[in-house]
Structure formats: structure tokens, C-alpha cells
C-alpha positions as CSV (number, residue, x, y, z in Angstrom):
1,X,30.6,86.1,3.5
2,X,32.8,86.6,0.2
3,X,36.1,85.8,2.0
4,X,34.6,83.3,4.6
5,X,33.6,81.1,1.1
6,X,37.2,82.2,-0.5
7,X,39.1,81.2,3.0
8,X,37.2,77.9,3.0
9,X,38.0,76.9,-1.0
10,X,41.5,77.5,-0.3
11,X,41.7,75.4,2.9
12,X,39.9,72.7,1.2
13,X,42.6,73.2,-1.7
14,X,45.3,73.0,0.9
15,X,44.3,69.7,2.5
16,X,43.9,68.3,-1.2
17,X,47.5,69.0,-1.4
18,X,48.8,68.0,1.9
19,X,46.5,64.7,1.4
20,X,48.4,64.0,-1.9
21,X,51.6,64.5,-0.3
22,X,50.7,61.5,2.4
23,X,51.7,58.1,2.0
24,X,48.9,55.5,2.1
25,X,51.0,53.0,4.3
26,X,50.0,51.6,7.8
27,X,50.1,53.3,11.2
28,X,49.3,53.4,15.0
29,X,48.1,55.1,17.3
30,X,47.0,55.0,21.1
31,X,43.4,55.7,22.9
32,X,43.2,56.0,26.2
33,X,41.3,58.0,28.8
34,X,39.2,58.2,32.3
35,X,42.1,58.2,34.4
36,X,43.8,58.7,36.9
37,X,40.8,58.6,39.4
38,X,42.1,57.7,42.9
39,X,44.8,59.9,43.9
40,X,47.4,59.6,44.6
41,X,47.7,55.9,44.8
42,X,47.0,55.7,40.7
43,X,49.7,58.4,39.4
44,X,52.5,55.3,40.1
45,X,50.0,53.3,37.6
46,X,49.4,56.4,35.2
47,X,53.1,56.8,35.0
48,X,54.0,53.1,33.8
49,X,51.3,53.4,31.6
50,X,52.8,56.8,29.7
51,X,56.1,54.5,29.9
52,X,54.3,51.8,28.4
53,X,52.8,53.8,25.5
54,X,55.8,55.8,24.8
55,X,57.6,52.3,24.3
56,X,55.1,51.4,21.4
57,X,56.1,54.4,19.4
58,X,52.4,55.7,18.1
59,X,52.5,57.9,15.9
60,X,50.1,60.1,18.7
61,X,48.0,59.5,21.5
62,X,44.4,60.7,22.2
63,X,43.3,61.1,25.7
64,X,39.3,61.3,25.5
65,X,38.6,62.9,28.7
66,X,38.0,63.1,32.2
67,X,41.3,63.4,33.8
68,X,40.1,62.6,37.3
69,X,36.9,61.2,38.9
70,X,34.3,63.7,39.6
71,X,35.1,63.5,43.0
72,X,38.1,64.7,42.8
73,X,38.4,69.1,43.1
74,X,38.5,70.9,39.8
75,X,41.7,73.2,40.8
76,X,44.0,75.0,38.3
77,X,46.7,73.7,40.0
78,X,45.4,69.9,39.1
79,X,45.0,70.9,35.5
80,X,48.5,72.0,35.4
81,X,49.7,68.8,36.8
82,X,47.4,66.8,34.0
83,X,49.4,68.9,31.5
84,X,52.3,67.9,32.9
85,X,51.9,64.2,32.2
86,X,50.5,64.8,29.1
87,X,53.9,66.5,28.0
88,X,55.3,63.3,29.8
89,X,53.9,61.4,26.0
90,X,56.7,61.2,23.3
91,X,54.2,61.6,20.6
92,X,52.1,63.9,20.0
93,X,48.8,63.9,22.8
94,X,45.5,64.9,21.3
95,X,43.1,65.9,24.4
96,X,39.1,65.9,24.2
97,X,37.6,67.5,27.6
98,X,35.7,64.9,29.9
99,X,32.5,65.8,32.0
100,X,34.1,65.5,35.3
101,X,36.9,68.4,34.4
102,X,34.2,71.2,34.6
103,X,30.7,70.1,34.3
104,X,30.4,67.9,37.5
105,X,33.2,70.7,39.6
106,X,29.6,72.5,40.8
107,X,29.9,69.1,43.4
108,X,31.3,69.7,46.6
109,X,33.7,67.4,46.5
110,X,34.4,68.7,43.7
111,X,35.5,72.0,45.6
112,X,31.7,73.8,44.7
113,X,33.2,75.6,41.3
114,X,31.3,77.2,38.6
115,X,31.6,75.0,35.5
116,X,31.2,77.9,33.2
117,X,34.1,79.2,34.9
118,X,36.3,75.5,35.0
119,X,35.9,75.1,31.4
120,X,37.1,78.5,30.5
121,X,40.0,77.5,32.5
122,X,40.1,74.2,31.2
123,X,40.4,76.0,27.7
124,X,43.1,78.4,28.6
125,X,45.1,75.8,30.0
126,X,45.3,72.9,27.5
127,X,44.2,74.9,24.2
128,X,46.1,78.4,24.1
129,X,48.1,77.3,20.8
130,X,46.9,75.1,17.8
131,X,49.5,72.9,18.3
132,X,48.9,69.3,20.4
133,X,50.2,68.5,24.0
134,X,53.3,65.9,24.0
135,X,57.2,66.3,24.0
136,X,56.8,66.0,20.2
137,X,53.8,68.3,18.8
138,X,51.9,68.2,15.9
139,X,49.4,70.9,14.4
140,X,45.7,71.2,14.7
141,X,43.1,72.9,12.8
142,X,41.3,74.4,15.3
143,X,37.5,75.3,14.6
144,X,38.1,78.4,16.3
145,X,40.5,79.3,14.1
146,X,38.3,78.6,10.9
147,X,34.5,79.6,11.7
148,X,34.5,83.3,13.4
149,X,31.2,81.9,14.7
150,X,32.3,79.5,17.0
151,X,35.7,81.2,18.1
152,X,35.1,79.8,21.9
153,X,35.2,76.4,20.8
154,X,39.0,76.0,20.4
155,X,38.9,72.2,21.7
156,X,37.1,71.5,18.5
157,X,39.8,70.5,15.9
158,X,41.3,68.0,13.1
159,X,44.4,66.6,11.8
160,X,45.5,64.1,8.9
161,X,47.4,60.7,9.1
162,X,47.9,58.7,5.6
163,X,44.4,60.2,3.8
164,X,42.5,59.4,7.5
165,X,41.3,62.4,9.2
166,X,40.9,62.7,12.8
167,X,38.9,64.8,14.7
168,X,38.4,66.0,17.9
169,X,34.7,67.1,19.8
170,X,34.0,68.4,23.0
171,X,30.8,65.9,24.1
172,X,31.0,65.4,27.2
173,X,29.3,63.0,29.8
174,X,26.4,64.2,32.5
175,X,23.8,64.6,29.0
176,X,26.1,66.6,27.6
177,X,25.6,69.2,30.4
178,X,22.3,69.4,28.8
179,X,21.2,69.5,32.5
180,X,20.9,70.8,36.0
181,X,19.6,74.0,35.0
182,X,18.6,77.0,32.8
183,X,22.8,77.8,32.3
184,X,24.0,74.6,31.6
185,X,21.6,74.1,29.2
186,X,22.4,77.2,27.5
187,X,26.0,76.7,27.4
188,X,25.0,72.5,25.8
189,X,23.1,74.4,22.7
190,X,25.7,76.9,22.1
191,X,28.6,74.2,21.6
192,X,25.7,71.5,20.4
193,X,25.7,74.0,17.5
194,X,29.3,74.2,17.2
195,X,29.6,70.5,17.1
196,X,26.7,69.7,14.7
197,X,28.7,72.3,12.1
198,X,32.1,70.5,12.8
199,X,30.9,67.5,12.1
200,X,29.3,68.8,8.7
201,X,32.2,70.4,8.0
202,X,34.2,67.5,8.4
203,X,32.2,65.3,6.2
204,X,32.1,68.0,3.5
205,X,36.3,67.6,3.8
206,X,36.2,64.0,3.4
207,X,33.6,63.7,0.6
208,X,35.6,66.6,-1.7
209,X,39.0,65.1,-0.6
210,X,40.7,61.9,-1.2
211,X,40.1,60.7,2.0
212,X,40.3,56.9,3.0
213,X,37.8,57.1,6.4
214,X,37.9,59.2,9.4
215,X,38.3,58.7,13.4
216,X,36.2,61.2,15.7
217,X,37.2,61.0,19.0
218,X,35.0,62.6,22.5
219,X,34.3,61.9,26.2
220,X,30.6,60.5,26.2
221,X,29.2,57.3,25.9
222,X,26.6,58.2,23.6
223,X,25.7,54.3,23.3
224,X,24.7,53.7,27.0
225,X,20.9,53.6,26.5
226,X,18.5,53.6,23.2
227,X,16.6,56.4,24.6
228,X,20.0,58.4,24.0
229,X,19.2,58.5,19.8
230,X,15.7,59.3,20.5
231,X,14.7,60.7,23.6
232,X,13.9,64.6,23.5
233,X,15.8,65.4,26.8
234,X,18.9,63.3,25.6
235,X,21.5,65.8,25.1
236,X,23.2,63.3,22.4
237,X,19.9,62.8,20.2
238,X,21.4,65.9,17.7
239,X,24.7,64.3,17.2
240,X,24.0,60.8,16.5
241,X,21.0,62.0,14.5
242,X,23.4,63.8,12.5
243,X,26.3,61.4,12.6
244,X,23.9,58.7,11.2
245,X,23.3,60.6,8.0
246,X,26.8,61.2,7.3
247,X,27.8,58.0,7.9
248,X,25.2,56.5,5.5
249,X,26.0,58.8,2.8
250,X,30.3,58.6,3.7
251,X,29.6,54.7,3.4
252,X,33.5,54.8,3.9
253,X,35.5,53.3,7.4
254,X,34.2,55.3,10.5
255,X,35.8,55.1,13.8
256,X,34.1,56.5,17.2
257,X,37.0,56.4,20.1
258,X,35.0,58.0,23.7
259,X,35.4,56.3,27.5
260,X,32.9,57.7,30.1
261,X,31.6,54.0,30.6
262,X,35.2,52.5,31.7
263,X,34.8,49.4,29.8
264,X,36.5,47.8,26.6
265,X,34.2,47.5,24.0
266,X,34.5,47.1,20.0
267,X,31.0,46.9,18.6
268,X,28.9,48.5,15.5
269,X,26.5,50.5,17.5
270,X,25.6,53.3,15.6
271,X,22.0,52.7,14.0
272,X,20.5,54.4,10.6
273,X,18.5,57.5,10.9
274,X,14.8,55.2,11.1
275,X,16.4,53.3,13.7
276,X,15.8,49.8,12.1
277,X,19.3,49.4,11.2
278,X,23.1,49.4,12.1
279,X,25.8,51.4,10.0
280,X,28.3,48.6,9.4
281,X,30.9,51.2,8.0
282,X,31.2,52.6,11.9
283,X,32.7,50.6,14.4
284,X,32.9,52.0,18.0
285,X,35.9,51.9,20.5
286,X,35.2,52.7,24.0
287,X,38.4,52.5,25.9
288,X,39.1,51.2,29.2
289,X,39.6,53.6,33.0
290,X,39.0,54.2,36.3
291,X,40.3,51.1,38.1
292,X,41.6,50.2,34.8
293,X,44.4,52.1,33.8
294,X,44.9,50.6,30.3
295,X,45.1,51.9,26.8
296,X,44.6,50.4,23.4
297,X,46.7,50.6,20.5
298,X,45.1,51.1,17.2
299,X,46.4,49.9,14.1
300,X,45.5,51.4,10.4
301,X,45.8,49.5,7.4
302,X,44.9,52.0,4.2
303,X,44.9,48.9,2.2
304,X,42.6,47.0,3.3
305,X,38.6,47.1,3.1
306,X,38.1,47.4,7.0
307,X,41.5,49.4,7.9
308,X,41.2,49.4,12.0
309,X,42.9,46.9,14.0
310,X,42.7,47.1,17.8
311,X,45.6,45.4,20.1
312,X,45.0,46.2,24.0
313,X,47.8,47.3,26.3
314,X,47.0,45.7,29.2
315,X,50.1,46.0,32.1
316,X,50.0,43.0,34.4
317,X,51.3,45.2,36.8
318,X,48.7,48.0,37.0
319,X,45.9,44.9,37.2
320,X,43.7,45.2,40.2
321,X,42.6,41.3,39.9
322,X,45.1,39.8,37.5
């Protein structure tokens, strides 16, 4: 326990320094995600939207999950060829796992896989380093590499841009695979654990270090239906619980990135722990996929009061009804 405290005060020490080594000047970055779904006609669309990104210059990219429908079969060979256009990015790619990558492969069009077994391969595929996907890579603290108690759980990680941290959790769609049966909802509270004590951990980062607001980025669309915040068979209830109370006490810029629903939105739709209220520090963006393969480019202003700025990339040319 004595050197799990002493390893943490001198990571915390470490990210003081590297925070007052940052600049506090404006960047971008790019969220996308939910794509491609029908294959192979959309990889031509997928491709001129890398092109399209890469063009921008971001300084990174996150992808927040599901890499193909959940129709589509959950084969190690497709994983390889999602990794593959995730190098294709010039900037670094930040990758949070989607539901229908491993906890919808039990469907038969699906190809009738294990999950378990799918994410494990998942893991192994996209997360055997702590450095990012992309052509240029950047490094990650992984949560596996920090907390012996959650070693599995390398998807789990955060990085820093100009005093902003950003961080990466595996929530998934389908309830959070808090469903189906007895196994699945094992596996949800194991890594429901994990998350609740990155989250903590990451607040307890930005409330002892100089930092200027932070960006969490995941699959689910936690937001879809009230009952999701209350409801004991929600497999989000624990994580927006918990995200409301560090929110309210941060009371500095919060940023939620996640797909799942397939629509643009930009809204304030996380409520205060009694439910009466809306946190007006944390904005939400859900990003765009399936039929449309767009992104959204995210600007961030250190300077000013409400730092996030949201221009869509919208390709005429990838439009289905333009």
C-alpha cells in the first residue's frame, strides 16, 4: 500500500510538471465514430473521410466506438483491417471500444462469438502498447499500468493537451452489457468498478493540478432515456451518478464526446445528483455515424470562460440526401 500511495504522489508530481510545461494556447481536435457500417460500399466514404480529417491537421482524433454495425461478424481479421485505417490518421487516434465490437458478436450475424472472448481480442489487438493508434503516436497513461487492481482494463487511459485532460472509458452500448445473462453481467460490474475509480481518479488529478477542464470520451449514449440516471437495471445509473457529483464539485468546463445514437447533438444534459437540475459546466457531444459518415472538429480556447467550439465536417460527397 506504502508504494501504491508513493507511486501515485509522484505521478501526480509528474503531471504538475508536465502541465506547467504546456502552453495555454488554442487547439483542435476531431470526434468521430459508429462507422463504417455497410460494407463494403462505405470503406470508399470512410476513406475520404480520414482524407478529410487528416487535411484539418488535429492535433488527434478520437474514434468512440463501434467500428461496424452489429451485424456485421466480429472476426480478428476485421479488427486488423480497423487498425489499419486507424494508422491511415496523421495524428494521433485515440480508440474507445463500441458495443457492437464484442458485446453484440454473440448474434449470429455476428458470426455466434463469445464476447468475453472478442473483447480480449479486441484488447490485444488495439491496446498491446501505451502508445495511441495513428501514423504519428502519442502516449497514454494506461489505467492498467497504474492500479494493479484493474490490470485488464488497458482501454481505460488519459492524456494532456494545453492544461485539458482527456480521458478515455470503455462504456459501451447494449446497457453497458449489463445484460443477457449471469456472465455479462459479471464481466459489466468488474469494469463498472474499474470505471467508477478512473473517473475518481481523474477528478482527484484535475482538482490537485492546474487543470483548465477535461474531455471524457466513450461509446454509449448514456442520455437516451431518463430512466438511464435512475432506473436500477440501467447499467449507466453508477456512472452518471458518479459523474454528477464530480462535476458539481469540478464546477470547471466538462466535455462528454460518445456516438451509439448516430445523431449530432450539442446539449447540457447531464442533471445534478437530486435530478432537479442541469450541470451547466458539462456540455455533451454525440457525434454523427452509420449512414452518416461525418466527424466534427472541436476547437479549444484555454482563454475563454466556455473553451469548446464545435465546427462539423460534413463531406457533400459522402451525403446520402444532400
Amino acid at each position: 500500500m506504502k508504494l501504491h500511495i508513493a507511486f501515485l504522489l509522484a505521478l501526480l508530481t509528474s503531471i504538475s510538471t508536465s502541465l506547467n510545461a504546456q502552453s495555454s494556447s488554442a487547439f483542435k481536435f476531431v470526434a468521430l465514430g459508429d462507422m463504417p457500417y455497410n460494407i463494403p460500399s462505405d470503406y470508399q466514404r470512410y476513406e475520404r473521410l480520414i482524407s478529410a480529417i487528416n487535411q484539418t491537421n488535429p492535433s488527434f482524433s478520437i474514434f468512440v466506438g463501434d467500428t461496424k454495425s452489429g451485424s456485421t461478424p466480429c472476426s480478428d481479421e476485421y479488427n486488423q483491417k480497423v487498425k489499419n485505417y486507424f494508422n491511415q490518421f496523421s495524428a494521433p487516434l485515440i480508440y474507445s471500444i463500441g458495443d457492437n465490437e464484442w458485446t453484440d458478436c454473440h448474434r449470429p450475424l455476428a458470426g455466434s462469438y463469445d464476447p468475453i472472448e472478442r473483447l480480449e481480442s479486441v484488447r490485444a489487438t488495439f491496446f498491446n502498447s501505451s502508445k495511441s493508434l495513428g501514423k504519428k503516436q502519442i502516449d497514454l497513461v494506461r489505467q492498467a499500468d497504474i492500479d494493479s487492481q484493474f490490470i485488464k482494463y488497458v482501454e481505460n487511459s488519459y492524456w494532456l493537451k494545453n492544461k485539458f485532460i482527456f480521458v478515455n472509458l470503455h462504456i459501451p452500448g447494449s446497457n453497458n452489457n449489463y445484460e443477457r445473462n449471469e456472465s455479462a453481467k459479471a464481466e459489466y460490474q468488474d469494469r463498472n468498478r474499474a470505471n467508477i475509480s478512473w473517473i475518481n481518479h481523474i477528478f482527484s488529478i484535475a482538482k490537485s493540478s492546474d487543470i483548465d477542464g477535461i474531455v471524457l470520451a466513450y461509446q454509449a449514449d448514456m442520455f437516451y432515456h431518463p430512466s438511464q440516471a435512475t432506473s436500477p437495471e440501467s447499467g449507466y445509473r453508477d456512472t452518471l451518478v458518479v459523474l454528477s457529483q464530480k462535476a458539481s464539485e469540478f464546477k470547471k468546463p466538462i466535455l462528454l464526446i460518445h456516438g451509439d445514437s448516430h445523431r449530432l447533438i450539442i446539449d447540457q444534459p447531464l442533471k445534478t445528483a437530486d435530478q432537479k437540475g442541469y450541470l451547466e459546466n458539462v456540455i455533451r457531444l454525440e457525434v454523427m455515424g452509420a449512414e452518416q459518415i461525418q466527424a466534427v472538429e472541436i476547437q479549444v480556447n484555454p482563454q475563454s470562460a466556455q473553451p469548446f467550439g464545435f465546427k462539423p465536417i460534413i463531406l457533400r460527397e459522402n451525403m446520402l440526401n444532400p
